[in-house]
NUKEMI-490722 format. One line per field, with one value per residue: z negated, y, x negated of N, C-alpha, C in turn; residue number from 0; residue in three letters. Coordinates in Angstrom, 3 decimals, padded with zeros to 6 digits. Atoms other than C-alpha are relative to their C-alpha. Layout:
nz: (Z	...) .
ny: (Y	...) .
nx: (X	...) .
caz: (Z	...) .
cay: (Y	...) .
cax: (X	...) .
cz: (Z	...) .
cy: (Y	...) .
cx: (X	...) .
n: (NUM	...) .
res: (ALA	...) .
This chain:
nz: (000.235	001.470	000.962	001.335	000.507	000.840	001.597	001.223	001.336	000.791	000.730	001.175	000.684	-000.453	000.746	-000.517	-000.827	-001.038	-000.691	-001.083	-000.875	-001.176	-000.668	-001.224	-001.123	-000.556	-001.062	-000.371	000.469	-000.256	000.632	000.382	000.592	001.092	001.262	000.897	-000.490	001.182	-000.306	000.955	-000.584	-000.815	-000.121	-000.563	000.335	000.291	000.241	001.387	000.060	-001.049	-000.106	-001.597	-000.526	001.139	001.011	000.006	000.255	-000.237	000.888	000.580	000.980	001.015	000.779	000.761	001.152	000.788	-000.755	-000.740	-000.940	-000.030	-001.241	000.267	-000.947	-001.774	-000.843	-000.301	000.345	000.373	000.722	000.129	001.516	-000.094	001.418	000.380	-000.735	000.095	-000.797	-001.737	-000.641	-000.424	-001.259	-000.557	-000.280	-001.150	-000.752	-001.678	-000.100	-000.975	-001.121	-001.183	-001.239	-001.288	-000.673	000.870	000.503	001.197	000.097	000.812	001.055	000.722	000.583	001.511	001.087	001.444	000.619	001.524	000.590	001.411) .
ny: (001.067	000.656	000.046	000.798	-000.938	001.135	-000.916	000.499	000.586	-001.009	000.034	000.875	000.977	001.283	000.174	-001.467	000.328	-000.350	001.237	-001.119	000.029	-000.351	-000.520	-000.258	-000.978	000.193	000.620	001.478	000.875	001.369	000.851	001.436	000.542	-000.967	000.535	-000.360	000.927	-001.152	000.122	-000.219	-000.194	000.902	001.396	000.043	000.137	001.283	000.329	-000.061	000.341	000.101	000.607	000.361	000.524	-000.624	001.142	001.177	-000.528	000.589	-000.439	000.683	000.541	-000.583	-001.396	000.688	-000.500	-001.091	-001.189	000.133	-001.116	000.024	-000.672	-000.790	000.136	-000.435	000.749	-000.924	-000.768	001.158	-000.252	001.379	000.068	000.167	000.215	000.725	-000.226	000.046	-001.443	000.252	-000.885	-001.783	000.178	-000.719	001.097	-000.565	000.869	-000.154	000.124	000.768	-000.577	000.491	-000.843	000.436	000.540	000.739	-000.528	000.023	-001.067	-000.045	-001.409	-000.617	000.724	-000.081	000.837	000.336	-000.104	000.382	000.308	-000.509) .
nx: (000.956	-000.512	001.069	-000.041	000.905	000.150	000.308	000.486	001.068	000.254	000.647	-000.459	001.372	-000.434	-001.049	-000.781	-000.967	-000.562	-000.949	000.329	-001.343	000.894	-001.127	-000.357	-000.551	-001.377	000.131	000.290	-001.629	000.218	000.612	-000.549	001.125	000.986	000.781	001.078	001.551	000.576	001.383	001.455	001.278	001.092	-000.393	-001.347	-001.660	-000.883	-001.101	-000.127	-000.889	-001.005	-001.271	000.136	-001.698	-000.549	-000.795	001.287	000.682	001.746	001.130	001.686	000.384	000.815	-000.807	-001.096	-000.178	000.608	-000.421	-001.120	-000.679	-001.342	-000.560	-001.264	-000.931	000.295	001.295	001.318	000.819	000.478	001.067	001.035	000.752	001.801	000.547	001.153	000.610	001.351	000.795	-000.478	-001.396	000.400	-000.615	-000.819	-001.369	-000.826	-001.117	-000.595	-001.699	000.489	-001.010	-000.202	-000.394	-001.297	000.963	000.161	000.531	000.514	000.423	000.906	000.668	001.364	000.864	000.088	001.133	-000.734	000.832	000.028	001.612	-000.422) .
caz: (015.946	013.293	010.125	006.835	003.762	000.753	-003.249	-006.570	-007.026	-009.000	-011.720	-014.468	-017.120	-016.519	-017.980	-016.734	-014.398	-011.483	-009.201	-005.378	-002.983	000.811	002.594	006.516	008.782	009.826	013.158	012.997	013.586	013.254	010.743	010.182	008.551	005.519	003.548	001.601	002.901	000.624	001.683	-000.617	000.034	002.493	002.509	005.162	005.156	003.629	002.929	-000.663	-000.094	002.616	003.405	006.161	006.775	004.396	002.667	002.707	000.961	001.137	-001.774	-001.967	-003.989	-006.062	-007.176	-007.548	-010.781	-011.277	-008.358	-007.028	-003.947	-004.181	-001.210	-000.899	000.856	003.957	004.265	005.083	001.665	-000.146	-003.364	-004.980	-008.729	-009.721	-013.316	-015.273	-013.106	-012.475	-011.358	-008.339	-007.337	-006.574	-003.194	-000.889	-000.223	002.841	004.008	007.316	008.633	011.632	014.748	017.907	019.275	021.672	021.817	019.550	017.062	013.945	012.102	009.568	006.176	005.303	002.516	-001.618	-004.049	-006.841	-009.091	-012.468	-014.503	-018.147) .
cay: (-006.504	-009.228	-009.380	-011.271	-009.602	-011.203	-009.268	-010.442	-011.647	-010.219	-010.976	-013.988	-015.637	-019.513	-021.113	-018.126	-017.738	-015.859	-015.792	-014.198	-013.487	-013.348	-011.590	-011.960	-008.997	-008.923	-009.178	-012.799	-014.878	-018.770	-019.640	-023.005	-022.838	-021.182	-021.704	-021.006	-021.364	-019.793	-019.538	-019.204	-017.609	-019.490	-022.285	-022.891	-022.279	-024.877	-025.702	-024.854	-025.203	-025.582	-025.755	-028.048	-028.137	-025.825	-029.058	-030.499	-029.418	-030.315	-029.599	-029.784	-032.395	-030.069	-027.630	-030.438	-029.656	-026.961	-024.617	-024.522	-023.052	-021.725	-019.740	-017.225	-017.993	-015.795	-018.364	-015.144	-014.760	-017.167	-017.684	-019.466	-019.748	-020.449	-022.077	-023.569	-021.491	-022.289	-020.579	-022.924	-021.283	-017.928	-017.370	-015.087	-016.704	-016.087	-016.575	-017.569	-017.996	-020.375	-019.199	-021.178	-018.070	-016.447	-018.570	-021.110	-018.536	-018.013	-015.087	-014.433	-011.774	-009.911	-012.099	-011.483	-012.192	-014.232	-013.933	-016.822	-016.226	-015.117) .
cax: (-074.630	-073.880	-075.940	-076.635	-077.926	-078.967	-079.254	-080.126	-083.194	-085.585	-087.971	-087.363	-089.250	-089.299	-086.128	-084.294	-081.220	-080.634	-077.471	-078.203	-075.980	-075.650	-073.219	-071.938	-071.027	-067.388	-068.748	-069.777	-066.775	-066.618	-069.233	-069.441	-072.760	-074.888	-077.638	-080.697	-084.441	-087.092	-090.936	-094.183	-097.193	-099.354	-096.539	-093.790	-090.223	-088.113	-084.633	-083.430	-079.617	-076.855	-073.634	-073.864	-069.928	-067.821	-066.821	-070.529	-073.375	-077.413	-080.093	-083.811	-084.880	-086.992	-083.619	-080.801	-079.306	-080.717	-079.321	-075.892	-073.778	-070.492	-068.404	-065.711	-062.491	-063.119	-066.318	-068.714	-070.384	-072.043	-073.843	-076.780	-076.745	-080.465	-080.855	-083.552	-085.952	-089.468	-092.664	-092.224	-089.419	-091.202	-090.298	-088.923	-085.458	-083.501	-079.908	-078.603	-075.230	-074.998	-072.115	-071.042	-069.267	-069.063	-072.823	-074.660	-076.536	-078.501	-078.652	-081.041	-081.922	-084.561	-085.282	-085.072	-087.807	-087.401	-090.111	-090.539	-093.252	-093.584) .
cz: (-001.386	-000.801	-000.977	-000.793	-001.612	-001.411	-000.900	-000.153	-000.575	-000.902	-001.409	-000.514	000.183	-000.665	000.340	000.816	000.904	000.585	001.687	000.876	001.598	000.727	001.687	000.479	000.221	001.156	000.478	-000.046	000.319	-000.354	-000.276	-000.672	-000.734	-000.715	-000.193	000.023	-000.807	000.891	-000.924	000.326	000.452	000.210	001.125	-000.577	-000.092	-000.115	-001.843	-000.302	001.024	000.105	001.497	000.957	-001.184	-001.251	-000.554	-000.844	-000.311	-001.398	000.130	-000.761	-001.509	-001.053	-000.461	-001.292	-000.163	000.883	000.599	000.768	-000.437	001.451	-000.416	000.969	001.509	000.658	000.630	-001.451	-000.518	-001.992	-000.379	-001.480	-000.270	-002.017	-000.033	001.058	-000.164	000.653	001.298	000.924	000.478	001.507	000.310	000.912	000.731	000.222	001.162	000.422	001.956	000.901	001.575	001.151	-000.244	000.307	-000.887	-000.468	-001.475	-000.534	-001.696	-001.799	000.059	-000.974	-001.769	-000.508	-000.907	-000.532	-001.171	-000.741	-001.547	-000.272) .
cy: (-000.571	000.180	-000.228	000.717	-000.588	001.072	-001.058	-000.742	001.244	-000.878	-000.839	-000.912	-001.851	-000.141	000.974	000.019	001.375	-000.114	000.995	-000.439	000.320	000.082	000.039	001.103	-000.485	-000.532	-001.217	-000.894	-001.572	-000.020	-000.936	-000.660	000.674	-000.693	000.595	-000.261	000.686	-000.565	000.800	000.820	-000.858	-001.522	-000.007	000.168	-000.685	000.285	000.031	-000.777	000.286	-000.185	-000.160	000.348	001.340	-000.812	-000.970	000.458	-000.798	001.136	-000.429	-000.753	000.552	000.718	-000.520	000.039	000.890	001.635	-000.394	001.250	-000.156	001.058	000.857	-000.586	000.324	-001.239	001.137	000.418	-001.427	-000.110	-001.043	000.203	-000.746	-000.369	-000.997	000.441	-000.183	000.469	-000.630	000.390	001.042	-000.154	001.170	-001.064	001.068	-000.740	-000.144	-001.097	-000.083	-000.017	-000.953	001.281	001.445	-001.316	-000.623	001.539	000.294	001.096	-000.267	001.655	000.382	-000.777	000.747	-000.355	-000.307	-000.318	-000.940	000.096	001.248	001.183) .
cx: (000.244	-001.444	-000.068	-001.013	000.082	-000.147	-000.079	-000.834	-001.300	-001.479	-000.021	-001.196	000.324	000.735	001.602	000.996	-000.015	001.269	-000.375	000.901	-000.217	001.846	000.235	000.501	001.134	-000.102	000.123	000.942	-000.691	-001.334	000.257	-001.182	-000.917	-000.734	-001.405	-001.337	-000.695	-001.629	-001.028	-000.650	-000.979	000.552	001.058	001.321	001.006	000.835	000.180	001.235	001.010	001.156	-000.134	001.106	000.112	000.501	-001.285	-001.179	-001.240	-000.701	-000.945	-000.554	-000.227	001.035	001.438	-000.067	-000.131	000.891	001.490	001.014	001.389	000.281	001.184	001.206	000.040	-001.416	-000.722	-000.680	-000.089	-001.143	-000.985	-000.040	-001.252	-000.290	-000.864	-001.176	-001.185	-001.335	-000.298	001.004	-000.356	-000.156	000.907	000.917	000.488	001.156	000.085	001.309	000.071	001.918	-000.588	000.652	-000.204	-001.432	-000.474	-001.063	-000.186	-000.374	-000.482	000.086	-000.777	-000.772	-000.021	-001.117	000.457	-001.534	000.214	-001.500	000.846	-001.067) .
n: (0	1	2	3	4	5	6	7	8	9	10	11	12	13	14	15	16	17	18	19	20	21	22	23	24	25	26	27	28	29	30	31	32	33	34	35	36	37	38	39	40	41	42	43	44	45	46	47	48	49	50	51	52	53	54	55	56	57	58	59	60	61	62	63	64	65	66	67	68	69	70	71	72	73	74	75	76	77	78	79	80	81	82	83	84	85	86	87	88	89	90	91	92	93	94	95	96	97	98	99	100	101	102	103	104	105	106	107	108	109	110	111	112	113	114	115	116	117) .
res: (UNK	UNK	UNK	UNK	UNK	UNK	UNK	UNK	UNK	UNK	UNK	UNK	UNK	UNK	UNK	UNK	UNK	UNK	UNK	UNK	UNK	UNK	UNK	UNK	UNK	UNK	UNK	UNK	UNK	UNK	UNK	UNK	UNK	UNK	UNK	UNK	UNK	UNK	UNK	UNK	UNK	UNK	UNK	UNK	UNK	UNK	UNK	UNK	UNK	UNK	UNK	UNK	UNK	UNK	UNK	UNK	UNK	UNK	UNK	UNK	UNK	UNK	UNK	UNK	UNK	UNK	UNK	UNK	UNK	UNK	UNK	UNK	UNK	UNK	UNK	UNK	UNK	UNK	UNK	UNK	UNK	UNK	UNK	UNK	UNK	UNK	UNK	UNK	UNK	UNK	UNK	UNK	UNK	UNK	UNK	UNK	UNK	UNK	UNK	UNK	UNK	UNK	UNK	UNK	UNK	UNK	UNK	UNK	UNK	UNK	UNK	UNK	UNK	UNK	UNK	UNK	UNK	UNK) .
């Protein structure tokens, strides 16, 4: 069973940097799609950052500039550097890593906390 698993976040005072990471299972072949949703307390689950394409990439209004994805060669890990952080940012952030085969599917994390506050 494939599976995505996300580390580094943590606990930062605003201004602060983060970088978190999100790793694919060997299993999962033919990604062609990752990215970064984060959800509040008592708020829905939005879109932070994406790689729509491996060549494409989508940001949240709120985190342009401020956050940026990079990738590894194999295309199964992914990261999110996280600067200029703010206590809107607090959020449990999730990856997920988006497979056509052998069936269209979405697999998900557990989910990181990223904590800003001083």
């Amino acid at each position: 069973q494939g599976q995505v698993v996300e580390s580094g976040g943590g606990l930062v005072q605003p201004g602060g940097s983060l970088r978190l990471s999100c790793a694919a299972s060997k299993s999962i072949f033919d990604i062609y799609s990752m990215g970064w949703y984060r959800q509040a307390p008592g708020k829905e689950r939005e879109l932070v950052a994406v790689f729509t394409t491996w060549d494409l990439t989508n940001y949240a209004a709120s985190v342009k500039g401020r956050f940026t994805l990079s990738k590894n060669l194999a295309r199964d890990t992914m990261w999110l550097q996280m600067n200029n952080l703010k206590p809107e940012d607090t959020a449990v952030y999730y990856c997920n890593a988006r497979t056509k085969t052998p069936v269209p599917y979405t697999y998900w994390g557990q989910g990181t906390q990223v904590t800003v506050s001083s």
